[in-house]
C-alpha positions in Angstrom: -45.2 -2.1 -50.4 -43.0 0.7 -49.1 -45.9 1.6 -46.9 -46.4 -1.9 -45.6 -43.0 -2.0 -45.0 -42.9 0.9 -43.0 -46.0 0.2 -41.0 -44.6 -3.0 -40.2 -40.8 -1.6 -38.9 -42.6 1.0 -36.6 -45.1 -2.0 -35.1 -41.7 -4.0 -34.7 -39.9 -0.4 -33.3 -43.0 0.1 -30.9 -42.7 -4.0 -30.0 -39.1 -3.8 -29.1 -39.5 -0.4 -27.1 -42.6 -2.0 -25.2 -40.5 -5.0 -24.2 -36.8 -2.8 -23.3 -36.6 -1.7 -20.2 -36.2 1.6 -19.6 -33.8 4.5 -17.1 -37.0 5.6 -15.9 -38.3 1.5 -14.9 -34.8 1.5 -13.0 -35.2 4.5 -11.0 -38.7 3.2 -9.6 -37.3 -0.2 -9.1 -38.2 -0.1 -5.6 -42.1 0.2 -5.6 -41.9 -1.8 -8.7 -44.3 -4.8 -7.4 -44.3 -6.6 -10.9 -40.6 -6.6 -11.6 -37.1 -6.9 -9.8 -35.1 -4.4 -11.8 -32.0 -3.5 -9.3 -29.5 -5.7 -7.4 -31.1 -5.1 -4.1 -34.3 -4.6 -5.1 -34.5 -1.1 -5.8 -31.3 1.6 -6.3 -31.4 2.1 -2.2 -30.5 -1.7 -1.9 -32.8 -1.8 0.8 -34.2 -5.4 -0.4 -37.9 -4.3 1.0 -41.4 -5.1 -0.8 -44.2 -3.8 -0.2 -46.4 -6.8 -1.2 -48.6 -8.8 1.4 -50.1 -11.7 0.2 -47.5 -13.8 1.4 -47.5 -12.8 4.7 -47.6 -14.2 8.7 -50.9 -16.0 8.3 -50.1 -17.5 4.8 -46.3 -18.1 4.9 -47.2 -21.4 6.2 -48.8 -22.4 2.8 -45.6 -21.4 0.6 -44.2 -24.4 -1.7 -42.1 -24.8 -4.7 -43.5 -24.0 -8.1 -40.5 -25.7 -9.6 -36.7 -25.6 -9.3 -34.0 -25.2 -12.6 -31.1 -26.8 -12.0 -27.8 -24.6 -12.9 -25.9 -28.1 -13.9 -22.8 -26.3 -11.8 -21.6 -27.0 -8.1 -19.9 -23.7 -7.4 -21.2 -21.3 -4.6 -24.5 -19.3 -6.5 -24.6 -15.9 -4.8 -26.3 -14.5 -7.4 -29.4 -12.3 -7.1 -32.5 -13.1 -10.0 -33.7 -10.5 -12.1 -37.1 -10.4 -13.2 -38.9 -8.9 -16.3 -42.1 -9.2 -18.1 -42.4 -13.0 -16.7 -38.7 -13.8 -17.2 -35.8 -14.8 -14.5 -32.3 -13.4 -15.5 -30.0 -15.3 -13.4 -25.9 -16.3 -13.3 -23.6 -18.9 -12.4 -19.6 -18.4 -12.6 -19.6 -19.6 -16.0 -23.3 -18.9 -17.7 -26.4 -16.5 -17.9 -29.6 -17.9 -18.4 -33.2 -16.7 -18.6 -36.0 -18.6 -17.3 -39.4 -18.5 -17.9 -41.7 -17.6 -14.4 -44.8 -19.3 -15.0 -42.9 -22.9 -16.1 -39.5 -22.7 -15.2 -38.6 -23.5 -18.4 -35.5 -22.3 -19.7 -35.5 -19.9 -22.7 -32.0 -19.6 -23.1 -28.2 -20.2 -21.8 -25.5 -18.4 -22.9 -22.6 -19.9 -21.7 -19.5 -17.9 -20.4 -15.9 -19.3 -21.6 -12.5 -18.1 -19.3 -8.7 -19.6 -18.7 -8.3 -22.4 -17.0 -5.9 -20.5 -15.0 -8.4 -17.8 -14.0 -9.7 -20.1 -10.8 -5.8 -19.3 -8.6 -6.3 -16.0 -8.4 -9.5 -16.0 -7.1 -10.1 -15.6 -3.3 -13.4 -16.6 -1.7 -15.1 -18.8 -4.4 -16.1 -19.3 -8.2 -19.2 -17.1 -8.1 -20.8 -14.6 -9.9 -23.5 -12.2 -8.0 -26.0 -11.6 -11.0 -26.7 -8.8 -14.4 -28.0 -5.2 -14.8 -30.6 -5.0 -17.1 -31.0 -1.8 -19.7 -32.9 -0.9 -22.8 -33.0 -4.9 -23.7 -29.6 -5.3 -23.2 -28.2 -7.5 -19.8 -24.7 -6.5 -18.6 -22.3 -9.2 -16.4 -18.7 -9.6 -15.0 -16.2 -12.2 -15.8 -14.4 -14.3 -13.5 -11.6 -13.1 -16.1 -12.1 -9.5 -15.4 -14.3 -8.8 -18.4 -17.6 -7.0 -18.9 -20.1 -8.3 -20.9 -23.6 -6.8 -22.7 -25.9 -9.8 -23.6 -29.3 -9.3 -25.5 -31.9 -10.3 -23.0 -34.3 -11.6 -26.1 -32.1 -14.4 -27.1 -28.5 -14.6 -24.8 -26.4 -13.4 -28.0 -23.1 -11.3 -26.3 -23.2 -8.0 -27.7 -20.0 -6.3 -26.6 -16.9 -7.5 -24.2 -14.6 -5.1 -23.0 -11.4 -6.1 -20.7 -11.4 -4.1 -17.4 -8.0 -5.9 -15.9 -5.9 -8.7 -16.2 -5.7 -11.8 -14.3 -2.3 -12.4 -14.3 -1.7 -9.4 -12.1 -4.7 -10.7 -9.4 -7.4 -8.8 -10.8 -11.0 -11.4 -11.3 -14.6 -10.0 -11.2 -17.5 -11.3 -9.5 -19.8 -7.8 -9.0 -23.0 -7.8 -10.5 -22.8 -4.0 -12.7 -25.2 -1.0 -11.7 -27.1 1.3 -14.3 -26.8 4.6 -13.2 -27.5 7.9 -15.1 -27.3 5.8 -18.2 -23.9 4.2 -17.1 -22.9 1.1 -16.6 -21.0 0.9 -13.0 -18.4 -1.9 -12.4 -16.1 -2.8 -9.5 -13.6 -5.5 -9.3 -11.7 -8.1 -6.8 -8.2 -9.1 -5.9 -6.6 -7.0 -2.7 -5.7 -10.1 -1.5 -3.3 -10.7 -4.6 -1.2 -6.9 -4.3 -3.8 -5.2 -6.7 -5.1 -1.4 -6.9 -8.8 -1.6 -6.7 -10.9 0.7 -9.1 -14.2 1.5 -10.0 -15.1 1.5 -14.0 -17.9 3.7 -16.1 -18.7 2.2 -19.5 -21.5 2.8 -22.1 -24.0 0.4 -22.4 -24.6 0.9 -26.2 -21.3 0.4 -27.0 -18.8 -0.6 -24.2 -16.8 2.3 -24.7 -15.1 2.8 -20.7 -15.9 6.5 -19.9 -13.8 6.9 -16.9 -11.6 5.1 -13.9 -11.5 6.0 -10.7 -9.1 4.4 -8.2 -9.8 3.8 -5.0 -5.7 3.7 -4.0 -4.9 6.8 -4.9 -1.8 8.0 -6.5 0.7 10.4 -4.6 -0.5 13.6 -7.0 -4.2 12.8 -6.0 -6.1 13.7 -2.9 -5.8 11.1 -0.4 -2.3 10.0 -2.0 -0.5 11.2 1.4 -1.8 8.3 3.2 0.4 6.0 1.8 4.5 5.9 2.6 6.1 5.2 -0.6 5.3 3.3 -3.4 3.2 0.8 -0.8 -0.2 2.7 -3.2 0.3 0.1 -5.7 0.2 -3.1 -4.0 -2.5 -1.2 -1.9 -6.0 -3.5 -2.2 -9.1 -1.8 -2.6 -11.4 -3.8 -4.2 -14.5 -3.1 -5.0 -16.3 -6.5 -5.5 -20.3 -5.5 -4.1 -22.6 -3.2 -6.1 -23.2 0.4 -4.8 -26.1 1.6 -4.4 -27.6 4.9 -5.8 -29.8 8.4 -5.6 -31.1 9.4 -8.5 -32.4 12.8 -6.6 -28.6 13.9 -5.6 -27.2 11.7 -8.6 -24.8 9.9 -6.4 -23.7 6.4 -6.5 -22.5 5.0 -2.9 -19.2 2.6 -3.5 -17.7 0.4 -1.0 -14.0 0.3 -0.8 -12.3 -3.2 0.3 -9.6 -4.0 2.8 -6.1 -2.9 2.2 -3.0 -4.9 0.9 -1.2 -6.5 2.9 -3.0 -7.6 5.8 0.3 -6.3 7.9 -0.4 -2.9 8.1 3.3 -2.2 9.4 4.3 -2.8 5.9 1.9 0.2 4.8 2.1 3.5 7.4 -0.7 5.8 7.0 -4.7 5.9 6.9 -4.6 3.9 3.5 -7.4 6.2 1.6 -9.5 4.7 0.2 -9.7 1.1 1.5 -12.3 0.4 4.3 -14.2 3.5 3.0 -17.5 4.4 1.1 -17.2 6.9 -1.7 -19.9 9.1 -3.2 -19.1 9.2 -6.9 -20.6 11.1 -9.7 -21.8 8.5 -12.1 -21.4 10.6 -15.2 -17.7 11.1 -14.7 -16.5 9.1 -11.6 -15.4 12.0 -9.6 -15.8 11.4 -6.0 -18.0 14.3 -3.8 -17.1 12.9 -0.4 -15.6 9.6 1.3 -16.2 8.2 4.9 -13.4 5.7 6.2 -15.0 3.5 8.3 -11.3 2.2 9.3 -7.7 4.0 9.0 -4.8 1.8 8.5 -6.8 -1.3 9.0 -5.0 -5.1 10.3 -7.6 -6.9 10.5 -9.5 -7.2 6.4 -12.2 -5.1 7.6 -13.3 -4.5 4.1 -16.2 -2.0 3.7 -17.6 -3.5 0.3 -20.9 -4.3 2.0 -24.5 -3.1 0.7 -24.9 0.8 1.3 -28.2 0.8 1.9 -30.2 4.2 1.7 -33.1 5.4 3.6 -35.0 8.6 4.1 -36.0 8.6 8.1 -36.6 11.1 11.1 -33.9 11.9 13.2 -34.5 14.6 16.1 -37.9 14.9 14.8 -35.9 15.9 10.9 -36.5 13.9 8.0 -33.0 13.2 6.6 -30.9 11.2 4.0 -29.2 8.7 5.2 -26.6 5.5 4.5 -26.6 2.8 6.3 -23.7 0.3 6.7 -23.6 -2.8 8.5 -19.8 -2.7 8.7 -17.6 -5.9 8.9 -15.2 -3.9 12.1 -18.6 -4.4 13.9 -20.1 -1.0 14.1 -23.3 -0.1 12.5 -23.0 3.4 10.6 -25.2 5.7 10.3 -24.5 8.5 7.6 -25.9 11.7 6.0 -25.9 10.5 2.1 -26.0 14.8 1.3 -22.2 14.9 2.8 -21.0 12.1 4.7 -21.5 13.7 8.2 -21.6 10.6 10.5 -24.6 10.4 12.4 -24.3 7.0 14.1 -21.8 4.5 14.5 -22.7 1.1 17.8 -21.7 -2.2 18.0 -24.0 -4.5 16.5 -21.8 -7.5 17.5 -19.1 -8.2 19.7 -16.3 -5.4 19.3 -12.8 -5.8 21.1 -10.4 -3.8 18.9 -11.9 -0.2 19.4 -14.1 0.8 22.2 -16.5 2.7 19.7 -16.4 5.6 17.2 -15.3 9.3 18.1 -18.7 10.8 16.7 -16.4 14.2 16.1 -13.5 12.8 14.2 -15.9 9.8 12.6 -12.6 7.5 13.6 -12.3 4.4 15.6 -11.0 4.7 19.0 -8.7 1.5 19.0 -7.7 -0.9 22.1 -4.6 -2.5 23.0 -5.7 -5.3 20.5 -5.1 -3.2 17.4 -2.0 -2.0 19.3 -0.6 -4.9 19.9 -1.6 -6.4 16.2 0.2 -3.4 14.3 3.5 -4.8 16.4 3.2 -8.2 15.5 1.8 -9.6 18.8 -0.7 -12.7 18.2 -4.4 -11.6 19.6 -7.7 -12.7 19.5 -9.7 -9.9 17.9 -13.4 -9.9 17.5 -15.0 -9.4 15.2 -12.9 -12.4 12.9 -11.6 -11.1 9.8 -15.2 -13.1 8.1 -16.5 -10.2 10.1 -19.7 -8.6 11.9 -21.1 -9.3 9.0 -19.7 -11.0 5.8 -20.5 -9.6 2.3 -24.2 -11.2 2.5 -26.1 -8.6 2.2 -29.1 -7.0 4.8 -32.5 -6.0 4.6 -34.1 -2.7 5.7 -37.6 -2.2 6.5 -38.8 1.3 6.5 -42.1 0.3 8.3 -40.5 -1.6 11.1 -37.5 1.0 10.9 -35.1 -1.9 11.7 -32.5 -3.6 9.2 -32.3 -7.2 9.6 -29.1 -8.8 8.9 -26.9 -12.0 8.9 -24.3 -11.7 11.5 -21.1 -13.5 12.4 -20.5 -14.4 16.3 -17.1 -15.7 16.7 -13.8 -13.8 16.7 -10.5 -14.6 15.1 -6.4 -15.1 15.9 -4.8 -12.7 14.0 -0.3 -12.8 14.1 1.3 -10.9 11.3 4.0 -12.6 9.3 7.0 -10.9 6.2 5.5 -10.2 2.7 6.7 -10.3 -0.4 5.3 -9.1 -3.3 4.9 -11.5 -6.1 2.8 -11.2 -9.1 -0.2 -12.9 -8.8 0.1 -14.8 -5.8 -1.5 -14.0 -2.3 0.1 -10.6 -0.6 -1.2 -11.0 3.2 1.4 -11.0 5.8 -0.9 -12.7 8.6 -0.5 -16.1 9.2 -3.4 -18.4 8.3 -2.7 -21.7 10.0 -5.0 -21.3 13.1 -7.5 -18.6 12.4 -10.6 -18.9 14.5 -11.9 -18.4 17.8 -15.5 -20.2 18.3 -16.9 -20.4 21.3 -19.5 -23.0 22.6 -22.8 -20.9 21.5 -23.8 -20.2 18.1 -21.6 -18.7 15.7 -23.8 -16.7 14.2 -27.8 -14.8 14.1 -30.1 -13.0 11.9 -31.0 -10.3 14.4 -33.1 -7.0 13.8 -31.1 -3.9 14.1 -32.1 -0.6 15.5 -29.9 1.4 13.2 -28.9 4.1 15.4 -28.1 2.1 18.8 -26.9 -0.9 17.2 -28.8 -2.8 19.4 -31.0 -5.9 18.2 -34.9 -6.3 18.4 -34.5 -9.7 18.2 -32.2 -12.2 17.5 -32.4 -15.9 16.0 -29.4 -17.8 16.5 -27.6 -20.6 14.1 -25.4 -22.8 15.5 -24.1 -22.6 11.7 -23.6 -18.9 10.8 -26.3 -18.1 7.6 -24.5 -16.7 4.3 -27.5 -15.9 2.4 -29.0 -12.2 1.7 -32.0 -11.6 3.4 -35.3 -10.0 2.3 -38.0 -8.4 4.3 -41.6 -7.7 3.6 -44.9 -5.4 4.4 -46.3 -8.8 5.1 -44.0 -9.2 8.1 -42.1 -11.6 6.8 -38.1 -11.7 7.3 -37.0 -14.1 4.3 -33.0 -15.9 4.7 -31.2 -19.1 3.8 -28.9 -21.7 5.4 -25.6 -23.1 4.4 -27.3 -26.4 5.3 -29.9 -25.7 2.9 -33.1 -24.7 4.7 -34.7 -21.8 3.1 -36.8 -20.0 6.2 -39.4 -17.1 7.0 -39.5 -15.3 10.0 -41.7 -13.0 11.7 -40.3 -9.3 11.5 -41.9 -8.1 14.6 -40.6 -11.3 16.9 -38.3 -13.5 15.3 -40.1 -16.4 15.4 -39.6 -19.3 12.3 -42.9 -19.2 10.4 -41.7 -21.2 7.8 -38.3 -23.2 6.2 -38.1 -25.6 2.8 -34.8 -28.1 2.8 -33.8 -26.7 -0.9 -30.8 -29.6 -1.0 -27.4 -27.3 -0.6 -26.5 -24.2 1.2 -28.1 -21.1 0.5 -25.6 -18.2 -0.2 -28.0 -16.6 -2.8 -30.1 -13.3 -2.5 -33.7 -13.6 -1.9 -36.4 -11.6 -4.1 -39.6 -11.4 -4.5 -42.6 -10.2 -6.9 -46.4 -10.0 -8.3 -47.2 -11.7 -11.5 -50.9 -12.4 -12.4 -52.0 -11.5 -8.8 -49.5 -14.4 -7.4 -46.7 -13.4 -5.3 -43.5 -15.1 -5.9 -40.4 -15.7 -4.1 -37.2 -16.7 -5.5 -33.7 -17.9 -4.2 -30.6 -19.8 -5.4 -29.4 -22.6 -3.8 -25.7 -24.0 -3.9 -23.0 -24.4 -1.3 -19.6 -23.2 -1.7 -18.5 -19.7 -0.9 -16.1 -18.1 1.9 -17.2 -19.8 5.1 -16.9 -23.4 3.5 -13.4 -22.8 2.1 -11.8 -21.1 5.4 -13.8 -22.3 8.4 -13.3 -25.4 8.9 -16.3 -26.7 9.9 -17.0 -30.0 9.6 -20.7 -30.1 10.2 -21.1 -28.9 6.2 -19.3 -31.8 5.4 -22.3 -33.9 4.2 -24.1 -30.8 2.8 -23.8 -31.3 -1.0 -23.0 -29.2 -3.7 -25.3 -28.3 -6.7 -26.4 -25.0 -8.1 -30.5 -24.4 -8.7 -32.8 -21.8 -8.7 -36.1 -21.9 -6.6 -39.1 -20.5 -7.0 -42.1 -20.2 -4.2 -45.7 -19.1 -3.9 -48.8 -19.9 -1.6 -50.8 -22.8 -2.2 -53.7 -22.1 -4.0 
């Protein structure tokens, strides 16, 4: 019997290891046809596959093989994960698993916060998906909480408090895995927070190290703020980094400062608008670009960090790419931080372009004028170049295509006061927006280092949704008046679109199971652009959260 017994545990122990995904599965994410392991499709984020069978002849055939309704009417951002024939996907308030094949759902394990939570939350009720680990999934909290959930059966296994919400802080970040650490970042500059980055372990919770990105007046970087202006001094940290397993660095994007009026805050402002190259074992930071010193205008620099090894000068080097919301597109060595490229990808007004020795913007009379309280027009709007929605990059093609914004913004400072839990701007938000005539916004393909577009497709209706791009040459996006649509990578041309019944704001993805390629999105209307803009064409789009899944007609 005590044989049996121990013949049976190690088939159960060999079951439960066959079925657990592993470090190793994480860190080859990327060429990993059968799975989707990483936010952004791989640790690079650079939300490219390499399968073909959909592709620029065949797109044409693509049609639902069912939809699962999230019975929620919030803005779903959130990016599937998918293992061994399951979907791991979130809303605000629950995390469900979904069977591939059926669309079935397995399980829902539903996610429980104060009612209060919702007022100190900026830019929507979202959540922007889970890690998976050794058979455990790991999720934020609108409540600032992080979460381990078994991925057999939904059953929470530990929940650790990273802030509280009655001070501003709320998390919508889906967590990385790195290094056997689970990575965290959290929201609420626009509430007088200090943004920080959090290391915990996934077996147990246990938080292994904090680092701020304000930091104190003893740390490095502390000089660049007058006072005690560091603790009311933003920073959040809201969009997943990405990582490299080979230098075992984690790339971090650091948000816009608090308050909007930089006159209340003298100085460069280190960390905010910056990306920082952290050691995911400890937290410490290597290196840090600022993309924008002292910046007026919510320039945030949370947006994807997307990795990429390519030739420059005829030398194969490690680079970061950022699409940054001030308008430039960055080029950066990932070793160090050496900037080699930084163009307008969009309309610029406030800086004339980058100072390639100093890595600093070289600012107009706009920014002038803003930092002394004059009202301007500044392009890009404080929604940005680009918003958080993230890009993709194609290392065949060697361009990144992206979502962009084309309108600009009025921008008038106003007094702050500090007050616990409310909004800590100074800017004056009663007539925001500069649109012009011509479409407000295009998913255009990038040369990284000029900036300058292959090809653009405009929307008269900027597009929100992530974007995905493929060896078949297939551009994937979404609209906020719900058409789902391929495009060819080479020429812009719309191969393809599906009406999916609400806005896209979701993260595409796609995969091989059983020699069919799938593609996956959520659908569900509701994020920063429908609460600020304005823009009464959305009025009739309705809300309603579901998951869609694609493949070719057989």
């Amino acid at each position: 019997m005590k044989r049996f017994a121990m013949a049976a545990g190690l088939v159960m122990l060999a079951s439960t290891c066959a079925n657990a995904q592993t470090t190793e599965q994480l860190v080859k994410g990327a060429t990993d046809t059968s799975n989707v392991l990483n936010y952004g499709m791989g640790y690079n984020l650079q939300r490219f596959s390499t399968l073909k069978q959909i592709n620029k002849d065949t797109v044409k055939n693509l049609v639902p093989i069912w939809n699962y309704s999230f019975n929620d009417d919030r803005s779903e951002e959130s990016q599937p994960i998918v293992y061994q024939g399951v979907i791991y996907v979130t809303t605000h308030n629950a995390t469900m698993a979904v069977d591939v094949k059926t669309g079935k759902q397995i399980w829902k394990s539903k996610i429980e916060y104060p009612a209060e939570t919702p007022r100190i939350v900026c830019c929507g009720i979202i959540n922007r998906g889970v890690a998976i680990h050794e058979g455990k999934l790991f999720r934020t909290t609108l409540d600032a909480h992080v979460i381990a959930i078994d991925a057999k059966n939904g059953k929470e296994l530990w929940r650790q408090k990273a802030a509280d919400i009655k001070e501003g802080y709320s998390m919508t970040v889906a967590p990385l895995v790195a290094d056997g650490v689970v990575i965290t970042g959290i929201s609420g500059a626009e509430f007088g927070t200090r943004g920080f980055i959090d290391g915990w372990d996934p077996a147990t919770g246990k938080h292994l190290w904090r680092t701020h990105s304000i930091p104190s007046p003893d740390e490095p970087g502390g000089d660049t703020w007058k006072g005690d202006t560091w603790k009311l001094g933003g920073g959040s940290t809201w969009i997943t980094g990405s990582y490299d397993p080979e230098l075992n660095t984690i790339y971090w994007g650091i948000g816009n400062p608090g308050p909007f009026n930089s006159a209340v805050r003298p100085g460069d402002n280190l960390y905010t608008c910056s990306v920082l190259a952290l050691d995911p074992k400890t937290g410490k930071i290597k290196w840090h670009y600022q993309f924008s010193p002292n910046n007026p205008f919510d320039y945030d620099a949370v947006a994807e960090m997307v990795l990429a090894d390519v030739n420059i000068d005829g030398k194969p080097t490690k680079t970061l790419m950022n699409a940054n919301r001030n308008g430039f597109f960055y080029v950066l060595d990932r070793t160090n931080g050496k900037l080699l490229a930084a163009n307008p990808y969009v309309k610029v007004n406030w800086a004339t372009g980058i100072d390639m020795k100093t890595g600093r913007p070289i600012e107009t009379d706009v920014s002038k004028d803003a930092r002394e309280g004059k009202k301007v027009t500044v392009y890009p709007s404080i929604l940005g170049g680009k918003n958080w929605e993230p890009m993709s990059f194609n290392p065949q093609t060697g361009l990144a295509y992206a979502n962009t914004l084309a309108f600009g913004g009025r921008y008038k400072t106003e007094p702050v006061t500090y007050k616990q839990g409310e909004w800590y701007l100074g800017m004056d938000l009663t007539d925001l927006w500069e649109y012009g005539d011509g479409p407000r916004g295009h998913l255009k393909a990038i040369d990284p280092m000029t900036g300058k577009s292959k090809w653009e497709a405009p929307s008269d209706i900027p597009r929100f949704s992530g974007v995905l791009s493929t060896a078949g040459g297939v551009v994937f996006s979404g609209a906020l008046t719900g058409e789902f649509e391929a495009f060819d990578a080479d020429t812009g041309k719309k191969l393809w679109q599906f009406q999916t019944g609400s806005g896209i704001e979701g993260q595409p993805v796609t995969w091989q199971q059983d020699g069919v390629q799938y593609v996956a999105v959520t659908s569900g209307y509701g994020g920063v652009y429908s609460l600020f803009s304005g823009d009464e064409r959305l009025a009739n789009v309705p809300p309603g959260g579901s998951l869609w899944v694609f493949a070719v007609k057989q």
